[in-house]
C-alpha positions in Angstrom: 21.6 -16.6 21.0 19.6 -19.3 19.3 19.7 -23.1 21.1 20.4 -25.5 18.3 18.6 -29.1 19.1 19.8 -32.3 17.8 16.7 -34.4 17.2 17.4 -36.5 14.4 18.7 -40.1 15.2 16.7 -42.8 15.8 17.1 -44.2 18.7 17.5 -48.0 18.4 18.6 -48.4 22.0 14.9 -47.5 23.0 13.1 -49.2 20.2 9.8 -50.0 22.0 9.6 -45.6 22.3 11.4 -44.7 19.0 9.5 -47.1 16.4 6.8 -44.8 16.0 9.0 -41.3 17.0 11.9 -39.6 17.3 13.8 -40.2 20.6 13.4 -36.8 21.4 9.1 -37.1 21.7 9.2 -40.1 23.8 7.1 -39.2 27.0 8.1 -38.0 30.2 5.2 -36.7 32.4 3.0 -37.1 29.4 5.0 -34.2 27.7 8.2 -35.2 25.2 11.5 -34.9 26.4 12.4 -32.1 23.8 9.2 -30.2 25.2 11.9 -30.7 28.4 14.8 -29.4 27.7 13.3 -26.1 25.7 11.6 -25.6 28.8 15.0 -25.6 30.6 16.6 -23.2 28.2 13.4 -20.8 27.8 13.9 -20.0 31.9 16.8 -18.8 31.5 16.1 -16.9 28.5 17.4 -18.6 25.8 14.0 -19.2 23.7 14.9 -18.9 20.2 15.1 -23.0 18.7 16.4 -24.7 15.9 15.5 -28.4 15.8 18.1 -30.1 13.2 15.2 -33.2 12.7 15.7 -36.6 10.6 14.1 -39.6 11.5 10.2 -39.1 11.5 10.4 -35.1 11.6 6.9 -35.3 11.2 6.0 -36.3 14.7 7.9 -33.3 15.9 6.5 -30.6 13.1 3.1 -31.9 14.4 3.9 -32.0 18.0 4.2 -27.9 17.9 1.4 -27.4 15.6 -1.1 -29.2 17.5 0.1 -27.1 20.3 -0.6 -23.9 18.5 -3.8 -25.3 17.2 -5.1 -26.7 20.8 -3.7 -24.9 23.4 -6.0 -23.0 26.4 -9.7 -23.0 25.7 -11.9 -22.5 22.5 -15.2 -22.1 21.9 -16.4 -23.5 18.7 -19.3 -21.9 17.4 -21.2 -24.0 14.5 -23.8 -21.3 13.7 -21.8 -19.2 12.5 -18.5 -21.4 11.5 -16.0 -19.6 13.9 -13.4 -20.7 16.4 -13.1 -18.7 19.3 -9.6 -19.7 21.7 -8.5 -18.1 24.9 -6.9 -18.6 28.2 -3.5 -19.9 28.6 -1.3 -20.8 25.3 1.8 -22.2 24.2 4.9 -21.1 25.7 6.8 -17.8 23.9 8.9 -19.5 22.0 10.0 -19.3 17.9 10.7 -22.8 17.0 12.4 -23.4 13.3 12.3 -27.3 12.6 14.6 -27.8 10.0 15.1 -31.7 8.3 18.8 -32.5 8.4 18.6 -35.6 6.7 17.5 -39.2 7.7 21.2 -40.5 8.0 23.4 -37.7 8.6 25.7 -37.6 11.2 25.7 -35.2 14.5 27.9 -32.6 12.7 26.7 -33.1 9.6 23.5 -31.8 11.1 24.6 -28.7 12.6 26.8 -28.1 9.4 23.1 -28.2 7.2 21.9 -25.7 9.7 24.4 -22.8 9.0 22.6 -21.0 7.1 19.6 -20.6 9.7 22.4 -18.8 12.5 22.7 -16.0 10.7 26.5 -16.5 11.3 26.5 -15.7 15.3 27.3 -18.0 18.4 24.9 -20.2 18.8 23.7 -23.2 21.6 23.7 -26.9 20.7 22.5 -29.5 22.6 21.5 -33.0 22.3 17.7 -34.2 22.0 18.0 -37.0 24.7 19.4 -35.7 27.9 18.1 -33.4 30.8 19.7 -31.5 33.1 19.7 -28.9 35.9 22.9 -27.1 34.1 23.2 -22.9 34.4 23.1 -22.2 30.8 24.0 -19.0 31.6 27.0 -19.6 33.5 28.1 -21.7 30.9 27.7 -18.7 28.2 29.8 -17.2 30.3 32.8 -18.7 30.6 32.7 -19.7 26.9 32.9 -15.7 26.4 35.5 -15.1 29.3 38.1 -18.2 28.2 37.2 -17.3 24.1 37.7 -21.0 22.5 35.5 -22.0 19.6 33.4 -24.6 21.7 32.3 -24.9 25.5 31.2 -28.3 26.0 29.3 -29.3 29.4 30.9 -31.8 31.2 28.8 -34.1 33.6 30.1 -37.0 35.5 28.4 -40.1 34.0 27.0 -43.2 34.3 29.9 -45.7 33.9 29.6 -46.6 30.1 30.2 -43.9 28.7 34.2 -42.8 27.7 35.5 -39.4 28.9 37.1 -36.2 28.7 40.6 -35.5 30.1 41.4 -32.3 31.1 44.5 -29.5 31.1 42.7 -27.1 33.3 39.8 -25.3 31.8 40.9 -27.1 28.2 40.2 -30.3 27.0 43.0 -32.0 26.3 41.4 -35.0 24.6 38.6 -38.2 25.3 39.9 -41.4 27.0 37.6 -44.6 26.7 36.2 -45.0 30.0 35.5 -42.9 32.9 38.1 -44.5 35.6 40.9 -43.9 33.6 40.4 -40.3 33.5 38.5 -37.8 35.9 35.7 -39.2 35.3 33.3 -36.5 33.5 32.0 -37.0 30.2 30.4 -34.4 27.2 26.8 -33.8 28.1 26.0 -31.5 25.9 24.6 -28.1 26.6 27.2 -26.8 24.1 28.5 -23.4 23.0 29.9 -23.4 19.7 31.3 -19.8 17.9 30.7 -19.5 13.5 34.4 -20.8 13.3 33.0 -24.4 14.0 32.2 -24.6 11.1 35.3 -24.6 9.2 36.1 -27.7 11.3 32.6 -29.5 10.2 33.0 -28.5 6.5 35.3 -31.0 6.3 33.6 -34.1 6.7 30.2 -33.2 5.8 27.2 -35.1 6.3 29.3 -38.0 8.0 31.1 -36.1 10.5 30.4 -36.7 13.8 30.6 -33.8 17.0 32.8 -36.3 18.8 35.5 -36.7 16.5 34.8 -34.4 13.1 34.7 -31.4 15.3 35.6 -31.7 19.2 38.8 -33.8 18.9 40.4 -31.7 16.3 39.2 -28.8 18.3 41.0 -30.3 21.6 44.0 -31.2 19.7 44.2 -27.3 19.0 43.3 -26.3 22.2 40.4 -24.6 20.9 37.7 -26.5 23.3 36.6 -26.2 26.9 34.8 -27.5 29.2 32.2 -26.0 31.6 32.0 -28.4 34.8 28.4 -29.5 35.7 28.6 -31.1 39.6 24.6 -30.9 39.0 21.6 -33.3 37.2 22.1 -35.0 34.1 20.6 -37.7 32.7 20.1 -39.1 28.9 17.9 -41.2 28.1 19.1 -44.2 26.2 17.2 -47.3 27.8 14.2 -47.6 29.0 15.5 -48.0 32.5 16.9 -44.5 32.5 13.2 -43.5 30.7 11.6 -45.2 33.8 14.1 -43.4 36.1 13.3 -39.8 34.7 9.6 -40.9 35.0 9.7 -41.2 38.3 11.6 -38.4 39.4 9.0 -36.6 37.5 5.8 -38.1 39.4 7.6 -37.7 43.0 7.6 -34.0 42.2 11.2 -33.7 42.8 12.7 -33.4 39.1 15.9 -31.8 39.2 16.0 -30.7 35.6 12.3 -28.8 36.6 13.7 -25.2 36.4 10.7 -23.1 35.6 7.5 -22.0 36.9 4.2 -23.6 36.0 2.4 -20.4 35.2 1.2 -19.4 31.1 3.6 -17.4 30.4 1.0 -15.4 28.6 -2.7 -15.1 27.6 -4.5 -14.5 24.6 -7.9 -14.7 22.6 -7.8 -15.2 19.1 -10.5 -16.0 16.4 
């Protein structure tokens, strides 16, 4: 199941990080918060990406080739104009960065990507938030309760609106959190090829929000999987300052794999 990635907007909120990036690559730990949340999927096995880029996609296209390039050790041997690198490398990951556009809209994006799913169920989640969620778990209750989209819900800071629920379903989005239960949409997403059909038609300027998950909920086609866990986007630089921290107390929730290469080679 490939994990879709939206890492296209720009950011304004955060302006000091995203004038010279993508929100996406702004630092945490000295490692971008996309870097993050691939991490996150890749130990639990989902490791097959699809970046829907925009705004500088550069920054990120270079980001993964100068980790290919300069990962682990080389020996550079002038004499004889060879590069020899070894030790540990990048992690085991296929990464397809595809540009969606410098303006188009959250569904737009994922719509542009259709033909790189190869017309299975795929993962989509956004490029600004971390969390601790069991993607797994969430898989499986998309598969168990069979709606087009599973949605995780997180409770949320207070300005954000949220979701209002009919059991498992979600029955629609109320404007803020204390007049409903007080979760929100924080990605980690499960979306079936029938999404699609829903996105075709806005195009470019449809939105997840309302082109595709409020028409869904209004035919009781999307659920919700309930995250009591860490999550945490990062629109300001307080909350950028907040995840840095967690990070350098050694206590990051959204941390869920091991620190070991996960493998080795040499190559010339």
């Amino acid at each position: 199941m490939r994990v879709v990635i939206l890492a296209g907007g720009r950011g304004t909120r955060i302006s000091e990080e995203t004038d010279v990036k993508p929100k996406p690559m702004v630092d945490v730990g000295g490692r971008p918060i996309l870097w993050h949340i691939m991490r996150h999927y890749a130990a639990q096995g989902f490791d097959d990406f699809v970046i829907a880029a925009g705004y500088k996609a550069d920054v990120i296209k270079r980001f993964f080739l100068d980790e290919m390039r300069l990962a682990g050790d080389i020996l550079v041997d002038t004499r004889h104009g060879q590069v020899t690198r070894s030790g540990p490398v990048f992690d085991n990951w296929r990464v397809r960065i595809v540009n969606t556009g410098l303006d188009t809209n959250t569904g737009g994006r994922i719509l542009r990507l259709k033909p790189h799913l190869d017309g299975a169920p795929f993962l989509v989640t956004y490029g600004d938030g971390v969390s601790d969620v069991p993607v797994k778990a969430v898989v499986a209750q998309h598969q168990a309760q069979g709606h087009l989209a599973t949605i995780t819900a997180v409770h949320p800071p207070a300005r954000f609106g949220g979701i209002r629920f009919e059991g498992d379903d979600i029955a629609g989005f109320v404007e803020k959190p204390q007049i409903g239960e007080g979760w929100i949409n924080g990605g980690f997403a499960v979306f079936e090829p029938g999404v699609f059909d829903y996105l075709a038609l806005d195009g470019d300027d449809g939105s997840l929000e309302v082109a595709l998950y409020e028409r869904l909920a209004r035919d009781g086609k999307l659920g919700a999987y309930r995250h009591e866990g860490f999550w945490q986007c990062v629109d300001t630089l307080r909350e950028l300052r907040l995840l840095q921290g967690l990070w350098d107390s050694g206590k990051a929730p959204w941390k869920t794999w091991i620190d070991e290469p996960r493998r080795s080679v040499a190559a010339a």
